[in-house]
Backbone as JSON, one array per atom type, in Angstrom:
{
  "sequence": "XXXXXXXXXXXXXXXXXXXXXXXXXXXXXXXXXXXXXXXXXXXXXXXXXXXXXXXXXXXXXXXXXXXXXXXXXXXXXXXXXXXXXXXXXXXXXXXXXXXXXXXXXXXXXXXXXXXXXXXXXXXXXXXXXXXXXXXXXXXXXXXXXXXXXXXXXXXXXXXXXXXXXXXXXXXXXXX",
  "N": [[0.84, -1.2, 0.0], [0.21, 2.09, -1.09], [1.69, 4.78, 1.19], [1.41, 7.46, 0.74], [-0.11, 10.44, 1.0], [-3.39, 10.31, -0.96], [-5.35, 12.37, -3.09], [-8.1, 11.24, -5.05], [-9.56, 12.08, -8.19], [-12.31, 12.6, -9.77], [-12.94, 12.35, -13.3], [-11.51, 14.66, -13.93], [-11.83, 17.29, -16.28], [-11.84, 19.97, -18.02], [-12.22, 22.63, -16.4], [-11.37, 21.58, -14.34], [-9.29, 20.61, -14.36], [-7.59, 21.78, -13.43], [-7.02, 21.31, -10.58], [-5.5, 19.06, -9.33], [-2.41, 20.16, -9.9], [-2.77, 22.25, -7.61], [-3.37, 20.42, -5.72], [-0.97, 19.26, -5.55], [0.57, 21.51, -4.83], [-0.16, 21.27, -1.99], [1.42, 19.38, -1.23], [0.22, 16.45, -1.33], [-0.23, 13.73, -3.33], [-2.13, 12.71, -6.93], [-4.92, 10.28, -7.94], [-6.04, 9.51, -10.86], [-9.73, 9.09, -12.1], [-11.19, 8.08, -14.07], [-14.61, 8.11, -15.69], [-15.9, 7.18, -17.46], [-15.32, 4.96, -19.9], [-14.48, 6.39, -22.98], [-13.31, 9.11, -23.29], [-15.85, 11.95, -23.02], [-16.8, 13.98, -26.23], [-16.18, 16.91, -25.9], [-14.62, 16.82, -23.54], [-12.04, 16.18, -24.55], [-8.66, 16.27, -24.67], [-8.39, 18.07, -22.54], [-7.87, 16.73, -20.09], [-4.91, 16.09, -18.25], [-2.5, 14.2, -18.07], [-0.35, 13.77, -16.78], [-0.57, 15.21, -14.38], [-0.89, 13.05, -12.36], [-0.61, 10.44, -10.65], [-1.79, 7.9, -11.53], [-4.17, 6.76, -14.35], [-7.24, 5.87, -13.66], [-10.09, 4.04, -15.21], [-13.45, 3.93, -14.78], [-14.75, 0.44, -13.27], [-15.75, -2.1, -12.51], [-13.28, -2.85, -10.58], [-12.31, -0.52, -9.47], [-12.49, 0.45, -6.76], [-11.08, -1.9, -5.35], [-8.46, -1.3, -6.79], [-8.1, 1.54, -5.86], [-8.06, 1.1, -2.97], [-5.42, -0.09, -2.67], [-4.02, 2.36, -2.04], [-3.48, 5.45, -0.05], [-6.04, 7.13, 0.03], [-7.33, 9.7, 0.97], [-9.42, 11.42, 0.14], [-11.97, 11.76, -2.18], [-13.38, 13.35, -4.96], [-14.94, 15.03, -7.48], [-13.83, 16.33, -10.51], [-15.39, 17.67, -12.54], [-19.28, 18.23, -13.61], [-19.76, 15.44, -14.63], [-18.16, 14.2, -13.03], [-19.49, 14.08, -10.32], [-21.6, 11.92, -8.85], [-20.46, 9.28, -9.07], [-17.96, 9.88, -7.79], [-19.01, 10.77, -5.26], [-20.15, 8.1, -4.59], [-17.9, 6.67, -4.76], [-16.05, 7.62, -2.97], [-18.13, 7.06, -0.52], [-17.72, 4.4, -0.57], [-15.25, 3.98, 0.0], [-15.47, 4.34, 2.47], [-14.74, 6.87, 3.39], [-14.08, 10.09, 4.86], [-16.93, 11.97, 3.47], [-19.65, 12.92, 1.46], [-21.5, 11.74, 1.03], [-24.15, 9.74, -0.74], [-26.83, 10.3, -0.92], [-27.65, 12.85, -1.41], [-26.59, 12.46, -4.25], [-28.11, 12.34, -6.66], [-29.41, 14.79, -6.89], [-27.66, 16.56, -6.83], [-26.77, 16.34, -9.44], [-28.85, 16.37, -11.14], [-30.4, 19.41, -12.3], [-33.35, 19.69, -11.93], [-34.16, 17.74, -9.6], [-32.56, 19.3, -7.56], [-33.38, 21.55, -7.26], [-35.99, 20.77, -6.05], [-35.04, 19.1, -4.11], [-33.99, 21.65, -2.4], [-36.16, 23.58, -2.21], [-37.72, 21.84, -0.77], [-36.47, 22.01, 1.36], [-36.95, 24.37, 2.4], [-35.63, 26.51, 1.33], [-35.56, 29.37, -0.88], [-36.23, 29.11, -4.24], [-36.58, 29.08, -8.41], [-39.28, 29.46, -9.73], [-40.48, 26.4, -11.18], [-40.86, 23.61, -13.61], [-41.08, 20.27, -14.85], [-41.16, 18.45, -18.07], [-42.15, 15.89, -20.0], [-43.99, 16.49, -21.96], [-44.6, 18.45, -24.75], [-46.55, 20.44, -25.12], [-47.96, 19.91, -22.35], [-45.99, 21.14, -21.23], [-45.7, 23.74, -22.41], [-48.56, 24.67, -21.76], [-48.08, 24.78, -18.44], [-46.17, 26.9, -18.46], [-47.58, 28.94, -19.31], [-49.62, 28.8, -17.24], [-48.3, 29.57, -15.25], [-45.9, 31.34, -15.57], [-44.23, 34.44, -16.99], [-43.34, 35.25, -20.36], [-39.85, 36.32, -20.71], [-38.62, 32.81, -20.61], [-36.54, 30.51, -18.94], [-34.97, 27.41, -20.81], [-33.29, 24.51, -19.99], [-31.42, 21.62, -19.57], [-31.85, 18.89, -17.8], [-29.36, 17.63, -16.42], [-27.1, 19.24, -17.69], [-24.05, 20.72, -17.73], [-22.58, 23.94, -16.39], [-23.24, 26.76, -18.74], [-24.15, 25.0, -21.08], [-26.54, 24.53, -23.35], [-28.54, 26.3, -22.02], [-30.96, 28.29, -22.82], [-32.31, 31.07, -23.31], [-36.37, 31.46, -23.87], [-38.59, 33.24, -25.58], [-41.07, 32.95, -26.49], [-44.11, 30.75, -27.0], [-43.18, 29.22, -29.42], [-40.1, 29.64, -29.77], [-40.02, 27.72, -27.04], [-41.01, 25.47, -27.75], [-39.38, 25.05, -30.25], [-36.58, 24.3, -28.67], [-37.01, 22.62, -27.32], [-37.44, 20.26, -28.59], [-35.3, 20.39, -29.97], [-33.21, 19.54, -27.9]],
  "CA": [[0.0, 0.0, 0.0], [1.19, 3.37, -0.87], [1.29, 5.47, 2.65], [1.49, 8.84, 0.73], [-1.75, 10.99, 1.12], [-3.68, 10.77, -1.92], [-6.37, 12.67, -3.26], [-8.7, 10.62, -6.42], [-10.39, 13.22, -8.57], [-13.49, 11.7, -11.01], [-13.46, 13.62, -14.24], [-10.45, 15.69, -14.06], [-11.55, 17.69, -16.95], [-12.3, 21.57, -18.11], [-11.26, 23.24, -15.28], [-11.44, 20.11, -12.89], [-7.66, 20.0, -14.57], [-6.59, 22.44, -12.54], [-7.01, 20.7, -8.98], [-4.25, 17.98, -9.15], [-1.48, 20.61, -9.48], [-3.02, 22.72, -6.42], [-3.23, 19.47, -4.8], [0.28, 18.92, -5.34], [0.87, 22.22, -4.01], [-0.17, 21.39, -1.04], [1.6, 18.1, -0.55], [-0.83, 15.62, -2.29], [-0.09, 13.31, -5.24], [-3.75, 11.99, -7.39], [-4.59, 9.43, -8.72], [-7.59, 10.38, -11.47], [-10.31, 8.04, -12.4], [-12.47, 8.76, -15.36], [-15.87, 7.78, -15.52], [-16.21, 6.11, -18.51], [-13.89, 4.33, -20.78], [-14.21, 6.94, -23.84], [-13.8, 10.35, -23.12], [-16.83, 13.36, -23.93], [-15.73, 14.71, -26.95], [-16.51, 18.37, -25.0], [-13.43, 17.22, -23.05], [-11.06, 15.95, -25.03], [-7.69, 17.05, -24.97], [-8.4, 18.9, -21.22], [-6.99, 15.98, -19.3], [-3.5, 15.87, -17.99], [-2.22, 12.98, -17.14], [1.25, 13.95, -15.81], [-0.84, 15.54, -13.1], [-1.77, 11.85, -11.97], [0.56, 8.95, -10.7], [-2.26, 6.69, -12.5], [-5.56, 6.96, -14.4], [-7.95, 4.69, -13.4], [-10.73, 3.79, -16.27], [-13.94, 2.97, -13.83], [-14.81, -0.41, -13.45], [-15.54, -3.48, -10.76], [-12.18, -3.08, -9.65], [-11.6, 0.36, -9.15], [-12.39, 0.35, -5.44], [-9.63, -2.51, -4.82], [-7.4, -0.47, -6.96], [-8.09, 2.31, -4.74], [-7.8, 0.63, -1.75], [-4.06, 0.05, -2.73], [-3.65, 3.85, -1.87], [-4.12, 6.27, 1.22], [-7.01, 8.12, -0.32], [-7.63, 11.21, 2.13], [-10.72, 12.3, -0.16], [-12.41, 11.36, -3.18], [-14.03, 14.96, -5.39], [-15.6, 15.35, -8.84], [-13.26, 17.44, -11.25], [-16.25, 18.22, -13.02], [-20.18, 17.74, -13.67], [-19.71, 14.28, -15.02], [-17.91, 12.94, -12.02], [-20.22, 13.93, -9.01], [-22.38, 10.89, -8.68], [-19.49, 8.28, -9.56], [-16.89, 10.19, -6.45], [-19.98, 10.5, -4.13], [-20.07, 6.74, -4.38], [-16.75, 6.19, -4.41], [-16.19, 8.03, -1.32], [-18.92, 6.34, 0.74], [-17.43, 2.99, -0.33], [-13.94, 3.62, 0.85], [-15.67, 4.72, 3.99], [-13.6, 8.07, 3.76], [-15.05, 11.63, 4.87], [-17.9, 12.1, 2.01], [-21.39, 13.91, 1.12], [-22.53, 10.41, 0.94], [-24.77, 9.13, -2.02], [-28.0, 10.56, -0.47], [-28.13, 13.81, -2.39], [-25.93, 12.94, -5.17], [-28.64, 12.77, -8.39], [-29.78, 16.51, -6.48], [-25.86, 17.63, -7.35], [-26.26, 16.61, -11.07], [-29.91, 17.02, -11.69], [-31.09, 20.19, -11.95], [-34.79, 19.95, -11.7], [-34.24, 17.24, -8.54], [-31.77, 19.86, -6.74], [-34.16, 22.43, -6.6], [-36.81, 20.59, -5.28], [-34.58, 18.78, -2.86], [-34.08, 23.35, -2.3], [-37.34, 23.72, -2.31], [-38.12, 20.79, 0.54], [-35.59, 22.43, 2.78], [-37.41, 26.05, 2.82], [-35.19, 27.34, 0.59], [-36.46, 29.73, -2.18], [-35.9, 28.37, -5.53], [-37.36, 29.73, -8.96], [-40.61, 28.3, -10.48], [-39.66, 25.2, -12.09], [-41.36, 22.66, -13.93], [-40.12, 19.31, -16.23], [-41.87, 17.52, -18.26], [-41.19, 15.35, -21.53], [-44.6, 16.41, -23.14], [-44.64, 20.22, -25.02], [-47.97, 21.07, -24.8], [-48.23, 20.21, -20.82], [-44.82, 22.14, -20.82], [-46.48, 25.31, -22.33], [-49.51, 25.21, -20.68], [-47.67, 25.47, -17.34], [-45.85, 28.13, -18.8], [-48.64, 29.96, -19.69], [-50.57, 28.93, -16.35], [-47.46, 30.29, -13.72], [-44.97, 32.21, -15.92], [-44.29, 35.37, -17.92], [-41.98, 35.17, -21.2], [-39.03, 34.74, -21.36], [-38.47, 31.63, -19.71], [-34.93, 29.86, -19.28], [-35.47, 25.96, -20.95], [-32.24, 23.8, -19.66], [-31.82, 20.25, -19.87], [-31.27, 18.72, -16.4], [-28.16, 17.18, -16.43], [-26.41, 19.6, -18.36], [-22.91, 21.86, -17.04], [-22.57, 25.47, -17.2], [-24.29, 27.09, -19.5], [-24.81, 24.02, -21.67], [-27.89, 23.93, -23.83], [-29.0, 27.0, -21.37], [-31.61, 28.59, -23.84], [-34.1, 32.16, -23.16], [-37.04, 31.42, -24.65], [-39.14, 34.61, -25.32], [-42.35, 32.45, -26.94], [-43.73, 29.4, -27.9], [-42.37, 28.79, -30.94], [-38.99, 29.29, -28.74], [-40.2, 26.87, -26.31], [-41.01, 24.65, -28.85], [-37.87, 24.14, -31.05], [-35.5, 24.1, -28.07], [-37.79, 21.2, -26.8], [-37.2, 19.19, -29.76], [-33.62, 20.29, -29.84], [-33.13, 18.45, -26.26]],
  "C": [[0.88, 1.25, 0.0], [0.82, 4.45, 0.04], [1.21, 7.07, 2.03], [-0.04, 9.09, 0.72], [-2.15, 11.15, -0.19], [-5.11, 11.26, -2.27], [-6.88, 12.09, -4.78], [-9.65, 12.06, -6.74], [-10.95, 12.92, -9.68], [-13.34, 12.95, -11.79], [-12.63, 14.96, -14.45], [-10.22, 16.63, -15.17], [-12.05, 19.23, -16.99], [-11.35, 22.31, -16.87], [-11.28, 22.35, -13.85], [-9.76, 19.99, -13.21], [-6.92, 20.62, -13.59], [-6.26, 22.26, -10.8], [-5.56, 19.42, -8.4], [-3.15, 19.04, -9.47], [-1.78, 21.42, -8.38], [-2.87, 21.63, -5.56], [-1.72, 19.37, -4.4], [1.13, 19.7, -4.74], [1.52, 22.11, -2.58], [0.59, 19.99, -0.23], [0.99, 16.68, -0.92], [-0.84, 14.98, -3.65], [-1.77, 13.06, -5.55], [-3.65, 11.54, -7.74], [-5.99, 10.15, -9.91], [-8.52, 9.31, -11.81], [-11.11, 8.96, -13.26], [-13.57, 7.53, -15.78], [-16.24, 6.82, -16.08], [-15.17, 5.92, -19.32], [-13.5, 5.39, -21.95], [-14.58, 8.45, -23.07], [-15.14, 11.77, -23.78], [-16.18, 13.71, -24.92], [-15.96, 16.72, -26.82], [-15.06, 18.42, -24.46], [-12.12, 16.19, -23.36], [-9.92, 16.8, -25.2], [-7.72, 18.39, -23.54], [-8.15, 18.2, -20.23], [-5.66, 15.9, -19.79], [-2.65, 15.33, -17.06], [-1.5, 13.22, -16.7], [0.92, 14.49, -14.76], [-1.09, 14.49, -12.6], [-0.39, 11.05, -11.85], [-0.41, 8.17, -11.23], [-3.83, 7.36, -12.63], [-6.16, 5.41, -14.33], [-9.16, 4.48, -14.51], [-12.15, 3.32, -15.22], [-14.19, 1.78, -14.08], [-15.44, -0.8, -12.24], [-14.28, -3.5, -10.19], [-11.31, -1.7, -9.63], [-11.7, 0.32, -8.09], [-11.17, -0.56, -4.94], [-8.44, -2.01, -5.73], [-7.03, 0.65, -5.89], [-7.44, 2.39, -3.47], [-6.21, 0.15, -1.52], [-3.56, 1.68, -2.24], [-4.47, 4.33, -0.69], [-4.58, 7.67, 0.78], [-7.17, 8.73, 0.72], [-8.98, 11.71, 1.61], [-10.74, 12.13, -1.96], [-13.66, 12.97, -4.09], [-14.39, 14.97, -7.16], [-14.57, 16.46, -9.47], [-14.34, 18.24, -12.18], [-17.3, 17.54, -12.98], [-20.36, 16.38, -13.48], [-19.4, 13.09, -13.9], [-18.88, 12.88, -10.59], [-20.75, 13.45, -8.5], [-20.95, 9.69, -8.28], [-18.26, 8.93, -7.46], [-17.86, 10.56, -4.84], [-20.11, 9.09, -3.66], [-19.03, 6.03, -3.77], [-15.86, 6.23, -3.02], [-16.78, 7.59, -0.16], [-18.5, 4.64, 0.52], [-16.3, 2.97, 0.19], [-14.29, 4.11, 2.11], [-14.61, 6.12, 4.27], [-14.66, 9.46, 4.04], [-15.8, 11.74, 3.13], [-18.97, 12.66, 2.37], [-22.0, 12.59, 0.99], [-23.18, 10.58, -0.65], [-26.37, 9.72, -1.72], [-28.78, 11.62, -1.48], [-27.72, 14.06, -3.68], [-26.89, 13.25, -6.56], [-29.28, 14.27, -7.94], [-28.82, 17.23, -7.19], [-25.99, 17.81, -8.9], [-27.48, 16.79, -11.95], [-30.67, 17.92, -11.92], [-32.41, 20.52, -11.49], [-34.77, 19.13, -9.54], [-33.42, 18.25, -7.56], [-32.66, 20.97, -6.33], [-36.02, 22.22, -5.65], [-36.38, 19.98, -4.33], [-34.61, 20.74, -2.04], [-35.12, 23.68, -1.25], [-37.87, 23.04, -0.85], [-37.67, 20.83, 1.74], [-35.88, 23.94, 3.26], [-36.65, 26.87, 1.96], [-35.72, 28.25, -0.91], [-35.64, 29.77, -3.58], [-37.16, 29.2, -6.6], [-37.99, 28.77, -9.31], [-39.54, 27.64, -11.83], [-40.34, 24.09, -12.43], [-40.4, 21.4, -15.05], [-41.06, 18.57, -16.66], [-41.46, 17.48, -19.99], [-42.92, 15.37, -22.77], [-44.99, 18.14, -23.21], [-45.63, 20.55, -24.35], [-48.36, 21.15, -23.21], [-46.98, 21.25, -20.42], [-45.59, 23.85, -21.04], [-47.96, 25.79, -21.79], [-49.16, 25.79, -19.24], [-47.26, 26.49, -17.43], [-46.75, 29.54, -18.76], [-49.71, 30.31, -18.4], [-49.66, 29.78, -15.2], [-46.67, 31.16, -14.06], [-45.21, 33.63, -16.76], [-43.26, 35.32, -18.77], [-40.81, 36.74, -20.8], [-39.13, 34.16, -20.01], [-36.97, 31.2, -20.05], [-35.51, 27.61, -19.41], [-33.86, 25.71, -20.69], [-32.9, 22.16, -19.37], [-30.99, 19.87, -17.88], [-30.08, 18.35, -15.8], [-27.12, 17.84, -17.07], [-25.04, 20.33, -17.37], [-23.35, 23.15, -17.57], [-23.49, 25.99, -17.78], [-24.56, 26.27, -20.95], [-26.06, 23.82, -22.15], [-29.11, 25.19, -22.73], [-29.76, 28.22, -22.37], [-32.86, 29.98, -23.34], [-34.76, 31.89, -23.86], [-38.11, 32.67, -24.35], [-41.09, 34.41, -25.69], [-42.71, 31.23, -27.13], [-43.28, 28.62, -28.71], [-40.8, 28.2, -30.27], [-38.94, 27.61, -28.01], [-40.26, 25.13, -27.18], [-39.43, 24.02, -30.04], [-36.7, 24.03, -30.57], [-36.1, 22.61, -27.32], [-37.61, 20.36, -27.84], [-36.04, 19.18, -29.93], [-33.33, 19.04, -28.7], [-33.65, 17.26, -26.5]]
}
């Protein structure tokens, strides 16, 4: 087992790259694990491996890879990984956010009604996968424009004003 302190970081891409040399800053090699076997092609070419003593590919045997190493803390480099290092974290039994609220972290619609369920004030928000009940609500609680986003998206990803139906309409078929 290697005794140095290491920090794993899911998704080490966009500006998730830039955490494994701060880490190292501070004392901290990483190892990186990426999510899925083929990278997004969004973030291609924004991983850097020389920040990493090893990438891990996930699998069934990343945890006993893991477990070869004195993980200190398991963290999402970006969107993609926040589910996957929530997990990963509560299986090596290491300080974690647990798995409780993770599809809240990456779903937008579920995060604001988890929000929402805690008193917090959140904007009117509806989802639904058929138009017409989409623009009726629209029409029954809102005033144009409206912001249409897809739930799972980053950033401003697919983050769309719509000013009318028509709007509403061919960004809904876009998605």
């Amino acid at each position: 087992m290697n005794n140095e302190p290491i920090i794993a970081i899911v998704d080490a891409f966009s500006t998730g790259r830039l955490l494994a040399p701060r880490f190292k800053s501070q004392g901290y090699l990483c190892v990186h694990i990426q999510s899925t076997s083929k990278l997004p092609p969004i973030f291609e070419g924004s991983l850097c491996p020389d920040n990493f003593i090893e990438n891990i590919i996930y699998d069934d045997e990343t945890i006993k890879i893991l477990s070869n190493y004195n993980i200190r803390a398991v963290i999402a480099g970006t969107e993609s990984g926040v589910i996957l290092a929530d997990r990963l974290s509560e299986q090596l039994k290491i300080l974690s956010n647990g798995t409780k609220y993770s599809l809240a972290k990456r779903d937008k619609h579920q995060m604001l009604e988890v929000l929402q369920a805690k008193g917090i004030a959140v904007a009117k928000h509806y989802k639904s996968s058929n138009l017409e009940e989409l623009i009726s609500w629209i029409k029954s609680n809102l005033k144009y424009p409206v912001v249409i986003k897809p739930c799972s998206s980053a950033g401003a990803e697919d983050v769309v004003f719509c000013y009318n139906d028509s709007d509403v309409k061919k960004i809904f078929n876009k998605l």
